[in-house]
Predicted model as a PDB file, atoms N, CA, C, CB and O in Angstrom, pLDDT in the B-factor column:
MODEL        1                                                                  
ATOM      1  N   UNK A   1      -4.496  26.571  22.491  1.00 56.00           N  
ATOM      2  CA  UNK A   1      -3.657  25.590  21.816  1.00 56.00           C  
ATOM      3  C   UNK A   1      -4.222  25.340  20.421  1.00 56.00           C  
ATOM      4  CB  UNK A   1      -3.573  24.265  22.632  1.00 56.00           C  
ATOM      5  O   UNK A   1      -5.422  25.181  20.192  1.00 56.00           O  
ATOM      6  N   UNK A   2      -3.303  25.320  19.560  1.00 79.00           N  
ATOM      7  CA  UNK A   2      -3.904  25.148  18.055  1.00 79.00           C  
ATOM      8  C   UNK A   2      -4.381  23.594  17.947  1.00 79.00           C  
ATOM      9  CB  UNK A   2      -2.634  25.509  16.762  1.00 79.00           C  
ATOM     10  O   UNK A   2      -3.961  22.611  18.557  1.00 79.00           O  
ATOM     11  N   UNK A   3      -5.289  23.697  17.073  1.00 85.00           N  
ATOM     12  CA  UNK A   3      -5.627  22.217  16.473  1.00 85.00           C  
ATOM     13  C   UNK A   3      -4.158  21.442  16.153  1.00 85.00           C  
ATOM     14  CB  UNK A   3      -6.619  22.372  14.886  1.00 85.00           C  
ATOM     15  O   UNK A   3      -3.969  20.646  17.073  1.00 85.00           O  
ATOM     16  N   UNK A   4      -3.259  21.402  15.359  1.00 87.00           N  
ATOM     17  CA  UNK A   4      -2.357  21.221  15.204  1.00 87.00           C  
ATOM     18  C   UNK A   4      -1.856  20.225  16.288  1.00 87.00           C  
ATOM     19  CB  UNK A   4      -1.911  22.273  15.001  1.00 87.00           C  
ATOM     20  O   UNK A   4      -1.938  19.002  16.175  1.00 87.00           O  
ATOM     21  N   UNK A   5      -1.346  20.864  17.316  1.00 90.00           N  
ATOM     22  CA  UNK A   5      -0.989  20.761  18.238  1.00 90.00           C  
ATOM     23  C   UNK A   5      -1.680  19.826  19.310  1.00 90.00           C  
ATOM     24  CB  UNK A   5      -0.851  21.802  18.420  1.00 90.00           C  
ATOM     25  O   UNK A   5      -1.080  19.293  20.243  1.00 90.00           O  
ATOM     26  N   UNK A   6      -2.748  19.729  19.097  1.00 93.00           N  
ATOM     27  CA  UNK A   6      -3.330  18.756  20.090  1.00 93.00           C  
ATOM     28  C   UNK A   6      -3.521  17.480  19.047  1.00 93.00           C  
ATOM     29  CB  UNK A   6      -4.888  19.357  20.893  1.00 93.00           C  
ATOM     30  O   UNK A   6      -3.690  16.381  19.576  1.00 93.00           O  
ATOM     31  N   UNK A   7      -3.506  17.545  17.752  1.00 93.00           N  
ATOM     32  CA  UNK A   7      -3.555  16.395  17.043  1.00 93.00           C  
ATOM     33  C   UNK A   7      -2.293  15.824  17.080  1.00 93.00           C  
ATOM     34  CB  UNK A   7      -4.005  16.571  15.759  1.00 93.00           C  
ATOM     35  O   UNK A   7      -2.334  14.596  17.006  1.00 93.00           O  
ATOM     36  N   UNK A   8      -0.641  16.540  17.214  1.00 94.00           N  
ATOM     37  CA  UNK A   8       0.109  16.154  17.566  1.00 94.00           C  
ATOM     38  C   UNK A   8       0.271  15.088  19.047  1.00 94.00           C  
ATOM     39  CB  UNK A   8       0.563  17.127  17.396  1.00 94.00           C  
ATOM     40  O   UNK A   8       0.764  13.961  19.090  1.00 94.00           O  
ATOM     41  N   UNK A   9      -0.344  15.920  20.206  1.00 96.00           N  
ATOM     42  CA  UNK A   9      -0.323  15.411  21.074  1.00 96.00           C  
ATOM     43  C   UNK A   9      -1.032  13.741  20.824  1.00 96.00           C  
ATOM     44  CB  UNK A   9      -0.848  16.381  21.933  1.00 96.00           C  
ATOM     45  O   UNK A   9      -0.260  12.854  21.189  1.00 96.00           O  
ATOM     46  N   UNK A  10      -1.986  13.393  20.423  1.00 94.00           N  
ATOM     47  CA  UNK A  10      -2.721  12.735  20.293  1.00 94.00           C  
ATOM     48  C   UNK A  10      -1.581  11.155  19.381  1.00 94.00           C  
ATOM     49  CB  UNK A  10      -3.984  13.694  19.597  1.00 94.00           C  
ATOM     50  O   UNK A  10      -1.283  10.019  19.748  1.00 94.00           O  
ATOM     51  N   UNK A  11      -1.400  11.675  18.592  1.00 96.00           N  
ATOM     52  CA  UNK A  11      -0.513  10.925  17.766  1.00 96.00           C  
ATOM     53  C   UNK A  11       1.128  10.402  18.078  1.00 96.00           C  
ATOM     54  CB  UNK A  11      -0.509  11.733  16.682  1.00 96.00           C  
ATOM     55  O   UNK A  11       1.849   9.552  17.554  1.00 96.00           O  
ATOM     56  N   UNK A  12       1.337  11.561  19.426  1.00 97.00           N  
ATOM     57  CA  UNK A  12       2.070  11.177  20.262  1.00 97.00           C  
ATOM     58  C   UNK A  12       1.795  10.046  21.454  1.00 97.00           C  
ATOM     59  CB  UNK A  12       2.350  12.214  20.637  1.00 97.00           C  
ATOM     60  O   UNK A  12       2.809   9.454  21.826  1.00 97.00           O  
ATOM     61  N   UNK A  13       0.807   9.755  21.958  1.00 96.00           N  
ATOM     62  CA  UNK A  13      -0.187   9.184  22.517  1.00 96.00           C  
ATOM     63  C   UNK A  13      -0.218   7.585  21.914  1.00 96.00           C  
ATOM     64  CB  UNK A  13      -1.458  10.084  22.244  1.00 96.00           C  
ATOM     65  O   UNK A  13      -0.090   6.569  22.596  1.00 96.00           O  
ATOM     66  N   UNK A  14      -0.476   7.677  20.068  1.00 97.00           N  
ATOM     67  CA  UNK A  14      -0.759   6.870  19.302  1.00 97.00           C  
ATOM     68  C   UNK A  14       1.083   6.117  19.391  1.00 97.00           C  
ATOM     69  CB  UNK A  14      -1.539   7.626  17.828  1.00 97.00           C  
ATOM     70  O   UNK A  14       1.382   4.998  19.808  1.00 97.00           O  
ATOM     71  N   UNK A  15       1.627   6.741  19.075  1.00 98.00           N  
ATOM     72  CA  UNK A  15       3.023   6.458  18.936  1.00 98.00           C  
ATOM     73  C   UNK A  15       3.833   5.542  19.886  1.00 98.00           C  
ATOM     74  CB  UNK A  15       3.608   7.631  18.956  1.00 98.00           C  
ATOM     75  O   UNK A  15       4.827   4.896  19.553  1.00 98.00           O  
ATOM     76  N   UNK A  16       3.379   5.569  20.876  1.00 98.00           N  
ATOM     77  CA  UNK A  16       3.483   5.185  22.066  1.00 98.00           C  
ATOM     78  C   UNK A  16       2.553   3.869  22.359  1.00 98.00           C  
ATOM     79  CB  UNK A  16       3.200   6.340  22.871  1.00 98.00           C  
ATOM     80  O   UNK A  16       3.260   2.983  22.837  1.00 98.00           O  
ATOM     81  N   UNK A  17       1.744   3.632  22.277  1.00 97.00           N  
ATOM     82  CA  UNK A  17       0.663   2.887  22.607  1.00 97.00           C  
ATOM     83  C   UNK A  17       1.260   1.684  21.025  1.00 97.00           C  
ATOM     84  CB  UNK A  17      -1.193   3.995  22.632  1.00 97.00           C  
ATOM     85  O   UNK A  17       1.319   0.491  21.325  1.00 97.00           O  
ATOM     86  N   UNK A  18       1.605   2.012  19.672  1.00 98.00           N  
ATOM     87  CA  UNK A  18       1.937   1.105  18.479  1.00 98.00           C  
ATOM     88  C   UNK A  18       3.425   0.700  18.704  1.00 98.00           C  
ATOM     89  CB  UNK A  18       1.722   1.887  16.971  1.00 98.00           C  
ATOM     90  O   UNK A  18       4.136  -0.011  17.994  1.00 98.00           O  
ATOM     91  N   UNK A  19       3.647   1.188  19.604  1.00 98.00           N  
ATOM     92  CA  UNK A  19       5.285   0.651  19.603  1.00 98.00           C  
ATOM     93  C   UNK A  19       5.314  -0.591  21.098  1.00 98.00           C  
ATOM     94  CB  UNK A  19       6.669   2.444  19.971  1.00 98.00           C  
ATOM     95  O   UNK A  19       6.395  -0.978  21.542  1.00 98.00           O  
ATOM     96  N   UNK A  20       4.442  -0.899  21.486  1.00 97.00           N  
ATOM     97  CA  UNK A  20       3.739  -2.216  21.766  1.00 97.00           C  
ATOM     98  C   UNK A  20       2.926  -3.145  21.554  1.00 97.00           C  
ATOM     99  CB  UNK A  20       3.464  -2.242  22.283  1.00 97.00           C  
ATOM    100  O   UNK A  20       2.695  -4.161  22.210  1.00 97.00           O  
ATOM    101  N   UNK A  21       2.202  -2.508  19.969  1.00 97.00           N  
ATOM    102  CA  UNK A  21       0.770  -3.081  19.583  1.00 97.00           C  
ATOM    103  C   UNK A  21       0.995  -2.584  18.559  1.00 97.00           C  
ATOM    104  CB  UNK A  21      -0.618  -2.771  20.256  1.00 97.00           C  
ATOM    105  O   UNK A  21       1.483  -1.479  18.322  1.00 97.00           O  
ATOM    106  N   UNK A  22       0.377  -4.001  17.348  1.00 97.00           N  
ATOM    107  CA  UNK A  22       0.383  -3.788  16.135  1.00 97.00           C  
ATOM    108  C   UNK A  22      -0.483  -2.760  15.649  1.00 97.00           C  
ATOM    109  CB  UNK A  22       0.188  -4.838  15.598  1.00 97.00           C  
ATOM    110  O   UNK A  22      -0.179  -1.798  14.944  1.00 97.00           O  
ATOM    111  N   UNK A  23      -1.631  -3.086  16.125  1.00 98.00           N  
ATOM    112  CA  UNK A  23      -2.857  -1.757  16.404  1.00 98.00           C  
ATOM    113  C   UNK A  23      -3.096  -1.378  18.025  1.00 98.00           C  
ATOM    114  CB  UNK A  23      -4.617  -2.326  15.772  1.00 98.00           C  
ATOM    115  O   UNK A  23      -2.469  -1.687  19.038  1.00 98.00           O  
ATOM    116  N   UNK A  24      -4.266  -0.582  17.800  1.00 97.00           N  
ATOM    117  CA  UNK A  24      -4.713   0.381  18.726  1.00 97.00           C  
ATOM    118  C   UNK A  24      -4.750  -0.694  19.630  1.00 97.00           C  
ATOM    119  CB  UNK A  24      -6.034   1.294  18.462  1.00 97.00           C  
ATOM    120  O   UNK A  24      -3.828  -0.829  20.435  1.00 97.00           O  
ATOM    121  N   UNK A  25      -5.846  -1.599  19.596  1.00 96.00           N  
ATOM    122  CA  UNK A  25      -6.356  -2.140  20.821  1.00 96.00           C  
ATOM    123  C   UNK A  25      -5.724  -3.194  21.114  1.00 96.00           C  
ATOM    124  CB  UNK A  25      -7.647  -2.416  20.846  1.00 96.00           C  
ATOM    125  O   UNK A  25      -5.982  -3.794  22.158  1.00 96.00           O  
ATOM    126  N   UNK A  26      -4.796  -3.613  20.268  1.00 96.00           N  
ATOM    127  CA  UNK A  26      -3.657  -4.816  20.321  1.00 96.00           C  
ATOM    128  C   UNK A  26      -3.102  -5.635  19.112  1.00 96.00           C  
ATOM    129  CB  UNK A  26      -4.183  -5.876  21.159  1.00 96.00           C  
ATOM    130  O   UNK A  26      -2.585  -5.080  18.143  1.00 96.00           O  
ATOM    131  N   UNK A  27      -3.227  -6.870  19.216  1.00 95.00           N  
ATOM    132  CA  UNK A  27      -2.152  -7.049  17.994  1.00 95.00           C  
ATOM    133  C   UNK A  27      -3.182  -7.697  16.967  1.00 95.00           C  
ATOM    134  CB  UNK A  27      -0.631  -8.177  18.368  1.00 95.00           C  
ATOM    135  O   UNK A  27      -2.929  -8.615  16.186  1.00 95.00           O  
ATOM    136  N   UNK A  28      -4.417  -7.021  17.130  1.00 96.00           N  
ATOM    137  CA  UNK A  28      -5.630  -7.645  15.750  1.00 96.00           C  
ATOM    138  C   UNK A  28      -6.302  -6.274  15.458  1.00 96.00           C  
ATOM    139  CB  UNK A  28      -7.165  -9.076  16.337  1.00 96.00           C  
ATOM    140  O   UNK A  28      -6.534  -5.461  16.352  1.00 96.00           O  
ATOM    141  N   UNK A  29      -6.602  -6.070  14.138  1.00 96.00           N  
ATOM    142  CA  UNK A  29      -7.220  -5.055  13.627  1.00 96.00           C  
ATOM    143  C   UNK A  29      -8.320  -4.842  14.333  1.00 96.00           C  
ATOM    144  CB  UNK A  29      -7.458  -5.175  12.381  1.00 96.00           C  
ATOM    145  O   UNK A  29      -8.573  -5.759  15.115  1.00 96.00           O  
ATOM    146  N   UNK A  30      -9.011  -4.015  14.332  1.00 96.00           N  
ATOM    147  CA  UNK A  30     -10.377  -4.181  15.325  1.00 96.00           C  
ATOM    148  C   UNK A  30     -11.050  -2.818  14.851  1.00 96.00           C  
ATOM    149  CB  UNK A  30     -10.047  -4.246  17.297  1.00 96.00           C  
ATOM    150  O   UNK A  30     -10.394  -2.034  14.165  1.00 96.00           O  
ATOM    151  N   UNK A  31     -12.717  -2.466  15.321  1.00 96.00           N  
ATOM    152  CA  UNK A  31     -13.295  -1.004  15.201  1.00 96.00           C  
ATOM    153  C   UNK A  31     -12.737  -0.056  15.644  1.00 96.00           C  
ATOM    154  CB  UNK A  31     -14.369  -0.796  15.688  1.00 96.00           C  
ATOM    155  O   UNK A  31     -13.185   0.965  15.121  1.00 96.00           O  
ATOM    156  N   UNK A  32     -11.636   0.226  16.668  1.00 96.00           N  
ATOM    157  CA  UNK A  32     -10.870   1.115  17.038  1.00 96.00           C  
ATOM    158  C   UNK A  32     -10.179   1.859  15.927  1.00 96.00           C  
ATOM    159  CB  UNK A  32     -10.072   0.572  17.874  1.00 96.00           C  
ATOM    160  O   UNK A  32     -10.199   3.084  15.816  1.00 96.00           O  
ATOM    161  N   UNK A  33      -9.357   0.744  14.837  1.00 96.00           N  
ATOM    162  CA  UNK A  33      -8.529   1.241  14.403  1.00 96.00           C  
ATOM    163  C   UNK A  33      -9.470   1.702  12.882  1.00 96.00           C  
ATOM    164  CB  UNK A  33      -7.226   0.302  14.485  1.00 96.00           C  
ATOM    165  O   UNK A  33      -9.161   2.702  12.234  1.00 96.00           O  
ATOM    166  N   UNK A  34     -10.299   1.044  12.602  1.00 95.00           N  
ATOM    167  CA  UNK A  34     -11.044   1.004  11.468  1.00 95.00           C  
ATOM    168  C   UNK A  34     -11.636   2.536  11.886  1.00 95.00           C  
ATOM    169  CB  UNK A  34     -12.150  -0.420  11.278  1.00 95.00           C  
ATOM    170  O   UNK A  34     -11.143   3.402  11.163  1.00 95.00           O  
ATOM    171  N   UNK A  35     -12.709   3.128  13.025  1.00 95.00           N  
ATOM    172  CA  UNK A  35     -12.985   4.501  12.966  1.00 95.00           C  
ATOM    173  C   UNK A  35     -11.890   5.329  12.833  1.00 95.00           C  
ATOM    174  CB  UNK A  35     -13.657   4.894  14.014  1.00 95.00           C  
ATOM    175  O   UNK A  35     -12.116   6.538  12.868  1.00 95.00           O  
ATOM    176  N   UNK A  36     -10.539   4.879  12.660  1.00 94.00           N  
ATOM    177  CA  UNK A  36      -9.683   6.418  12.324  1.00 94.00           C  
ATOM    178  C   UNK A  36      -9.447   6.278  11.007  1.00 94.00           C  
ATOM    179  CB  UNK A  36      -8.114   6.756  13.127  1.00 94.00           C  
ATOM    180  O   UNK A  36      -8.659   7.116  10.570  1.00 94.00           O  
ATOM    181  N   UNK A  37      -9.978   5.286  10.006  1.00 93.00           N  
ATOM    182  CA  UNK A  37      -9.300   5.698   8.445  1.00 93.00           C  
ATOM    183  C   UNK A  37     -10.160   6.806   7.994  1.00 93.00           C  
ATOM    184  CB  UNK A  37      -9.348   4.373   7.158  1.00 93.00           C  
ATOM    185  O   UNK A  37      -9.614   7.594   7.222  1.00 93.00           O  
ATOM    186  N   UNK A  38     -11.412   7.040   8.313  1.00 94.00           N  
ATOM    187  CA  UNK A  38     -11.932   8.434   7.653  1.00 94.00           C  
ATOM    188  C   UNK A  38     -10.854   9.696   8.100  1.00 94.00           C  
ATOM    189  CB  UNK A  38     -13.659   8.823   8.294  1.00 94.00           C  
ATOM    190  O   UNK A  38      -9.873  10.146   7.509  1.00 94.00           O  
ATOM    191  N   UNK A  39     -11.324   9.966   9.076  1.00 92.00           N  
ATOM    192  CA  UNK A  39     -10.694  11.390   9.769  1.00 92.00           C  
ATOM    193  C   UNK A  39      -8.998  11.300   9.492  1.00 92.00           C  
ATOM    194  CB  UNK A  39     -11.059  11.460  11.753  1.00 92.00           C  
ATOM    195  O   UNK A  39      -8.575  12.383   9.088  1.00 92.00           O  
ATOM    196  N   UNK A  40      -8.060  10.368   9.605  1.00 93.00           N  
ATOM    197  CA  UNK A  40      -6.913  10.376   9.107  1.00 93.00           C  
ATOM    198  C   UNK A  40      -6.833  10.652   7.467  1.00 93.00           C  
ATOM    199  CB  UNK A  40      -6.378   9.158   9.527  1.00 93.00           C  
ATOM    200  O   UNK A  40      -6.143  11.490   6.886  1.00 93.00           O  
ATOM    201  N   UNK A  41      -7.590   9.858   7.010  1.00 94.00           N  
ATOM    202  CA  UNK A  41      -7.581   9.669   5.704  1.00 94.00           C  
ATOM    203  C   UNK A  41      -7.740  11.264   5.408  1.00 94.00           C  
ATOM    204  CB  UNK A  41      -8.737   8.578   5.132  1.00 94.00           C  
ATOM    205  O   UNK A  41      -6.810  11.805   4.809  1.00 94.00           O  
ATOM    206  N   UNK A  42      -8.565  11.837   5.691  1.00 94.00           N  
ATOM    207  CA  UNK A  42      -8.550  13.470   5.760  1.00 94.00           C  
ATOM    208  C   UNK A  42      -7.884  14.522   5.894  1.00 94.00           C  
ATOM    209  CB  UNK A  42      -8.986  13.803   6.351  1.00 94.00           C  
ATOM    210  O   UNK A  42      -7.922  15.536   5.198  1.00 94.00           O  
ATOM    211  N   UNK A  43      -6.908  14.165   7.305  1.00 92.00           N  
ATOM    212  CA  UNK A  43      -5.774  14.752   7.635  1.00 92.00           C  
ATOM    213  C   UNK A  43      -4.254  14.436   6.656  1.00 92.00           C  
ATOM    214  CB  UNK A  43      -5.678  14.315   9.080  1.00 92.00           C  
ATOM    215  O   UNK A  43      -3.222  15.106   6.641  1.00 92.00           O  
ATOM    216  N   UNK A  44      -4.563  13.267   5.947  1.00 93.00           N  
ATOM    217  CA  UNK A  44      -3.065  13.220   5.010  1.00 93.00           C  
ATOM    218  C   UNK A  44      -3.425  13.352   3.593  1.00 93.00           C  
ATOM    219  CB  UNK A  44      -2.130  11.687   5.138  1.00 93.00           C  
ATOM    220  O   UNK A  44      -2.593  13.258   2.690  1.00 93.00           O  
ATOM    221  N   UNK A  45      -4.535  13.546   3.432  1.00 93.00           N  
ATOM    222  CA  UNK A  45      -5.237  14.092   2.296  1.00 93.00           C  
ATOM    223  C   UNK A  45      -5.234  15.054   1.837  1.00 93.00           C  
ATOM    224  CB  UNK A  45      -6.128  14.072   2.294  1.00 93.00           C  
ATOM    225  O   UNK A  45      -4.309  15.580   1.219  1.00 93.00           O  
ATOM    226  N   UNK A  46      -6.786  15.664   2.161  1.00 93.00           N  
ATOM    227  CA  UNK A  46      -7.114  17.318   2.086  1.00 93.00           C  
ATOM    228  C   UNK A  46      -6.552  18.203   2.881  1.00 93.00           C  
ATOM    229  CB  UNK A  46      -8.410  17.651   2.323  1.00 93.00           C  
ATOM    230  O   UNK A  46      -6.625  19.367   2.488  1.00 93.00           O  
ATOM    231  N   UNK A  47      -5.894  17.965   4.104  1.00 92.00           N  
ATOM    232  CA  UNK A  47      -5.182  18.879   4.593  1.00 92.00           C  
ATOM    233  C   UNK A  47      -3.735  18.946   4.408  1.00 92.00           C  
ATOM    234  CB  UNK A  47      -5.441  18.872   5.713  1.00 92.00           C  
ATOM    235  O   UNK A  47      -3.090  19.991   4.502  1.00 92.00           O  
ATOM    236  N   UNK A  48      -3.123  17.503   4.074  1.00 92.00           N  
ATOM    237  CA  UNK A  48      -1.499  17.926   3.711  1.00 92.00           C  
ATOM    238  C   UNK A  48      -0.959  17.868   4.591  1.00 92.00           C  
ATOM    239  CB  UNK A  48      -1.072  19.145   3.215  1.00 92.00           C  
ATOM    240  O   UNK A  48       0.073  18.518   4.761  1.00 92.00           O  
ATOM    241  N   UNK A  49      -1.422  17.128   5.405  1.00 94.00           N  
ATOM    242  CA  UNK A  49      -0.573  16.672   6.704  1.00 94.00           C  
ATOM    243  C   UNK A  49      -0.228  15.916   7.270  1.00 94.00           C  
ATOM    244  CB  UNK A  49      -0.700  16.839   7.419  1.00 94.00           C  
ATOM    245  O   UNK A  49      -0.422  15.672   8.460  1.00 94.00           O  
ATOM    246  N   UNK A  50       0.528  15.242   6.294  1.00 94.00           N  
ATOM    247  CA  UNK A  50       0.653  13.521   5.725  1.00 94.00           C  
ATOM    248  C   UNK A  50       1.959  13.484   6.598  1.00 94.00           C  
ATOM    249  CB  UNK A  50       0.905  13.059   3.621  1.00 94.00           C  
ATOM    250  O   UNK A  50       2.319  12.372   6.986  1.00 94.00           O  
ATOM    251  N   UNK A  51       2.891  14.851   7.035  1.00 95.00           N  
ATOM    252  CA  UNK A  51       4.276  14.721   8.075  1.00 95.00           C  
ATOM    253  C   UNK A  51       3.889  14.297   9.096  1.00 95.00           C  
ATOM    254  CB  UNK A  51       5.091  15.936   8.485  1.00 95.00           C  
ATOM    255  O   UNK A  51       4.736  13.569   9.613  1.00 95.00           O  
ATOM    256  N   UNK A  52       2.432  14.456  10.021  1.00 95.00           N  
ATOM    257  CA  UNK A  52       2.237  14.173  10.886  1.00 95.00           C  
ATOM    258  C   UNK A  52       1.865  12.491  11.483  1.00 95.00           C  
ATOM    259  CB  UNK A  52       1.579  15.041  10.925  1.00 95.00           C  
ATOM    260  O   UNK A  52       1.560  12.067  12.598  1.00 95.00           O  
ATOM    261  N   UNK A  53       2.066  11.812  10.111  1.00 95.00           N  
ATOM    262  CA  UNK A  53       1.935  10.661  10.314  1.00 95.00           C  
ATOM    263  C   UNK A  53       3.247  10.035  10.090  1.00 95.00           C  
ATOM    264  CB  UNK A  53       0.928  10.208   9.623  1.00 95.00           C  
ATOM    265  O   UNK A  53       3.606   9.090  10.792  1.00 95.00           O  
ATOM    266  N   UNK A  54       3.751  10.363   9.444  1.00 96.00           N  
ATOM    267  CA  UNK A  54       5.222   9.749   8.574  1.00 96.00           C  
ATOM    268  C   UNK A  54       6.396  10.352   9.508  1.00 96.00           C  
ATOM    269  CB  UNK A  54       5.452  10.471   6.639  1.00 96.00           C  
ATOM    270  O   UNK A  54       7.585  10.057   9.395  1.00 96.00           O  
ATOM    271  N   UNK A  55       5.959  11.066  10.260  1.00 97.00           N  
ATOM    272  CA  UNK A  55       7.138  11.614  10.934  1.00 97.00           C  
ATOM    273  C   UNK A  55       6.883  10.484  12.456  1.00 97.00           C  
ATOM    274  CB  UNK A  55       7.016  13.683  11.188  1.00 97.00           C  
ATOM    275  O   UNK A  55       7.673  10.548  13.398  1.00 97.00           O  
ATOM    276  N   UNK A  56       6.415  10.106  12.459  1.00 97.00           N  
ATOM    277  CA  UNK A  56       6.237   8.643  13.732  1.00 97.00           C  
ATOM    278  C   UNK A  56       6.150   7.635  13.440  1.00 97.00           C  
ATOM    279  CB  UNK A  56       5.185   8.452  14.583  1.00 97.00           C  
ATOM    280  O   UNK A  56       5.107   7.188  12.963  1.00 97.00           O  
ATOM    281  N   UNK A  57       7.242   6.916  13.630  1.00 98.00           N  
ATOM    282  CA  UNK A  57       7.736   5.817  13.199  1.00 98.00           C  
ATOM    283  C   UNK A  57       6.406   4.426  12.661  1.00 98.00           C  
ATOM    284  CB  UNK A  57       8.741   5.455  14.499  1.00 98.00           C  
ATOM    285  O   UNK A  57       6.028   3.998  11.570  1.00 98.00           O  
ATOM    286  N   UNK A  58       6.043   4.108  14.167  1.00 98.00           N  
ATOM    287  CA  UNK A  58       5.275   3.677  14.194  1.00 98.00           C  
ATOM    288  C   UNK A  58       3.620   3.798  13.957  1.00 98.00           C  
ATOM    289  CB  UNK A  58       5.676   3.498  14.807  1.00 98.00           C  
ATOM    290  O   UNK A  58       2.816   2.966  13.537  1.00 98.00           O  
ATOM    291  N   UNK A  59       3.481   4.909  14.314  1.00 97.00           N  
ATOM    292  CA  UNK A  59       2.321   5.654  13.542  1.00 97.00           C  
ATOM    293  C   UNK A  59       1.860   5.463  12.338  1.00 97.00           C  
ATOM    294  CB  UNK A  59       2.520   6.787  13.425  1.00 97.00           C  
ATOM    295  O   UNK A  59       0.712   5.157  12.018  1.00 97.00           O  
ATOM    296  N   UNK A  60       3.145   5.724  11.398  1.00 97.00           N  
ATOM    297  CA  UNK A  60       3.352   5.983  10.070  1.00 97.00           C  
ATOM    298  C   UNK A  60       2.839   4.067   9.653  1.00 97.00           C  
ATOM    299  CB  UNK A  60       5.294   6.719   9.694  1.00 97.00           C  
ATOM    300  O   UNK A  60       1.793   3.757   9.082  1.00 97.00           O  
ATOM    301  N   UNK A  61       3.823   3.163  10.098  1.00 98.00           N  
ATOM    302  CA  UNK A  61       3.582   1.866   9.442  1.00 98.00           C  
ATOM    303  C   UNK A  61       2.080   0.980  10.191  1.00 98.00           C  
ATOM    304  CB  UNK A  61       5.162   0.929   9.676  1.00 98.00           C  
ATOM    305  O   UNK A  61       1.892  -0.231  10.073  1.00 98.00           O  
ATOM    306  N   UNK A  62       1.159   1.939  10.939  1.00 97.00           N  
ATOM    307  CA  UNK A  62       0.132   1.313  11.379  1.00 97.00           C  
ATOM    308  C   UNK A  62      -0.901   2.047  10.247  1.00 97.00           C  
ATOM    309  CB  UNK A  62      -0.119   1.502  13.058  1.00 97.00           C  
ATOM    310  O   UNK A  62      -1.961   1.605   9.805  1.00 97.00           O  
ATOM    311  N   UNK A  63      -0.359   3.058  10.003  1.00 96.00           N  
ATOM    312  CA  UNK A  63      -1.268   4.099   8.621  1.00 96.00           C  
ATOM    313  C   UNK A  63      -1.351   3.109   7.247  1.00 96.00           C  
ATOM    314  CB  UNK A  63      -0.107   5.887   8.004  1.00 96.00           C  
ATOM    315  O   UNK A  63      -2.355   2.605   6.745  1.00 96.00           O  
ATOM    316  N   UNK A  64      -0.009   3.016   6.842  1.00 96.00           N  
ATOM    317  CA  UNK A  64       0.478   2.220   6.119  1.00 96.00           C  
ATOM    318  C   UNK A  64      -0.519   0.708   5.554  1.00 96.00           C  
ATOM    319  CB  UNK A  64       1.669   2.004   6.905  1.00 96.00           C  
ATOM    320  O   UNK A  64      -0.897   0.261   4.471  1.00 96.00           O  
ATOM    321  N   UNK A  65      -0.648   0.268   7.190  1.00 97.00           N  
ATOM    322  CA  UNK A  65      -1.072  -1.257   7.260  1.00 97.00           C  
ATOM    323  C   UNK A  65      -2.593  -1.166   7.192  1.00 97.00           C  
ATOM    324  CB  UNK A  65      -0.547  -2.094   8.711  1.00 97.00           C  
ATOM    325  O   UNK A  65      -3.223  -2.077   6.654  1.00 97.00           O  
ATOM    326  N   UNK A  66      -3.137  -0.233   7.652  1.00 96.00           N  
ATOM    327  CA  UNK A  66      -4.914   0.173   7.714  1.00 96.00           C  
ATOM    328  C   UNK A  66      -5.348   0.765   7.035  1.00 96.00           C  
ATOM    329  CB  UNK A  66      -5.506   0.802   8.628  1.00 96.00           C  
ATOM    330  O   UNK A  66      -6.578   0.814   7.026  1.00 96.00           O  
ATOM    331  N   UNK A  67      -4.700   1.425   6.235  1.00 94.00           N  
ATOM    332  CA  UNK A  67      -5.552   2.280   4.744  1.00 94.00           C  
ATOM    333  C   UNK A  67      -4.853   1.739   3.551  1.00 94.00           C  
ATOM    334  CB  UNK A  67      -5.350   4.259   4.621  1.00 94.00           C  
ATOM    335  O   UNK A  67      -4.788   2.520   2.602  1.00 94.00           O  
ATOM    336  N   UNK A  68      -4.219   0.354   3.371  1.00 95.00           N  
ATOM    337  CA  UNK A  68      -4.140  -0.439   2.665  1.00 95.00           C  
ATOM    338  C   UNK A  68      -4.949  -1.934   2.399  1.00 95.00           C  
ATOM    339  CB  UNK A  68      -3.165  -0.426   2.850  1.00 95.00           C  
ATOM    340  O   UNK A  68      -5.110  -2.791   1.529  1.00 95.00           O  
ATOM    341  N   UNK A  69      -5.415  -1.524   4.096  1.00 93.00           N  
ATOM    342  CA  UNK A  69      -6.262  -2.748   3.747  1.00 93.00           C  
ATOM    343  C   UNK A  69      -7.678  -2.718   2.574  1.00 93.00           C  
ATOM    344  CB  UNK A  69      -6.819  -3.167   5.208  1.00 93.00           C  
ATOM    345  O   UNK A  69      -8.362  -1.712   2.383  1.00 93.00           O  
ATOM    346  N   UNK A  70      -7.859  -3.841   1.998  1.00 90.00           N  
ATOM    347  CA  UNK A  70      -8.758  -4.257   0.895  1.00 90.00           C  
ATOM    348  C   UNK A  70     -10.663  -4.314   1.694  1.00 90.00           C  
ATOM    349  CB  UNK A  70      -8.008  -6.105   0.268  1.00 90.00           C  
ATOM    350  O   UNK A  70     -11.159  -4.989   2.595  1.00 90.00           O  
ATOM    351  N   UNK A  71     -11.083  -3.483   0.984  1.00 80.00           N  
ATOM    352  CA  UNK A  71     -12.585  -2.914   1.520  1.00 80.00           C  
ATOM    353  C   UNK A  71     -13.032  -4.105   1.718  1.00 80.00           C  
ATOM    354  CB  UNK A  71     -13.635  -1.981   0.527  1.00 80.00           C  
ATOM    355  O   UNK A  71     -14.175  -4.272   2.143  1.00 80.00           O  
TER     356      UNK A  71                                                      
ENDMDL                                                                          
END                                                                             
């Protein structure tokens, strides 16, 4: 199975889990959601695979809400 593809799965996973919860672990920001701004931040970055976030609804506006937040 390609990388691709299991990061899909994963974000499918994510998609699912934000369309009950503002974030990951519920409806308050927390370290859950804070360890994915590197490695995302990466994936819609340097790799250009910014569809894989924007193409899930909810996904997309939890991206939105956590790599906007102020350091």
């Amino acid at each position: 199975m390609a990388s691709c593809d299991k990061i899909c799965k994963v974000l499918d996973i994510y998609e699912e889990r934000l369309s009950k919860n503002k974030y990951l672990a519920g409806d308050f920001f927390s370290l859950v959601d804070l360890s994915h701004l590197p490695f995302t931040q990466y994936l819609v970055g340097q790799m250009g695979k910014e569809y894989m976030t924007t193409s899930r609804k909810h996904v997309s506006a939890w991206w939105d809400d956590i790599s906007s937040r102020p350091s």
